[in-house]
N, C-alpha and C positions, 0 to 999 in steps of 0.2 A: 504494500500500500504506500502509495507516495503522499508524503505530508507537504501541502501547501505552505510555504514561505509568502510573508507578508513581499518579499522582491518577487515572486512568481504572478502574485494575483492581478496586478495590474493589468501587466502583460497579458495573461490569461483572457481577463476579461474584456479586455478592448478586443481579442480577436475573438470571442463570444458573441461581442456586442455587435460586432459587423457581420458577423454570419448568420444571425439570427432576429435581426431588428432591419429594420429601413424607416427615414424619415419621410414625411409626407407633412409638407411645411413649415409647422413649429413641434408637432408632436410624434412619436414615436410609435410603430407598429410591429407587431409580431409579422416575421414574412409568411408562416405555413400557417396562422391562424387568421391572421387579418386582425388580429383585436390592439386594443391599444397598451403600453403600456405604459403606467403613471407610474411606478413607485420601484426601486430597489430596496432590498432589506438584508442588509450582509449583517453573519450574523458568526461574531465570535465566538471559538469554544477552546474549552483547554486553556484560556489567559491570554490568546494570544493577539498582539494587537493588528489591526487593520490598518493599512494604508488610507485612510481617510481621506488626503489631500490629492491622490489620486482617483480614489472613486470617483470624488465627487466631481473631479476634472470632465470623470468620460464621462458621467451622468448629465454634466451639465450641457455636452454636449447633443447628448442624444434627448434632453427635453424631458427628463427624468428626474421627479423630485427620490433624494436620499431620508430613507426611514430608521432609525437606530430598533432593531429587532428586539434589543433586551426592553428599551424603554414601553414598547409595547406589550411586550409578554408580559410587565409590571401592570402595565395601564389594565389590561386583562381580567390577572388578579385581584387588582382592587376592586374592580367593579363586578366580578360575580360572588 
């Protein structure tokens, strides 16, 4: 099993994001689904940290707001 380095993921994900996304003016689409995408959610485990300032690089590119996955699994809990 190969363990993702925070230097791998960017890279990673930028040629993710091009192979599987297309823009259509200011917002972003699935190619094989057609549907939109609004939101990324990377989501740390094991401690380890993200590249933030590149996420949010290629996110911003592709018209993609960034969601922090822990702060929501909290939001979650609190409220059931």
């Amino acid at each position: 099993m190969r363990i993702r380095t925070p230097w791998t993921l960017p890279t990673s994900f930028r040629a993710l994001s091009q192979s599987l996304s297309e823009l259509r003016g200011n917002e972003c689409y699935h190619k094989e689904t057609g549907r939109r995408i609004k939101a990324y959610l990377p989501m740390h485990t094991f401690w380890t940290r993200l590249p933030y300032r590149e996420i949010i690089t290629i996110c911003n590119q592709y018209h993609i707001d960034v969601e922090d996955a822990a702060k929501q699994w909290v939001a979650i809990q609190i409220s059931t």
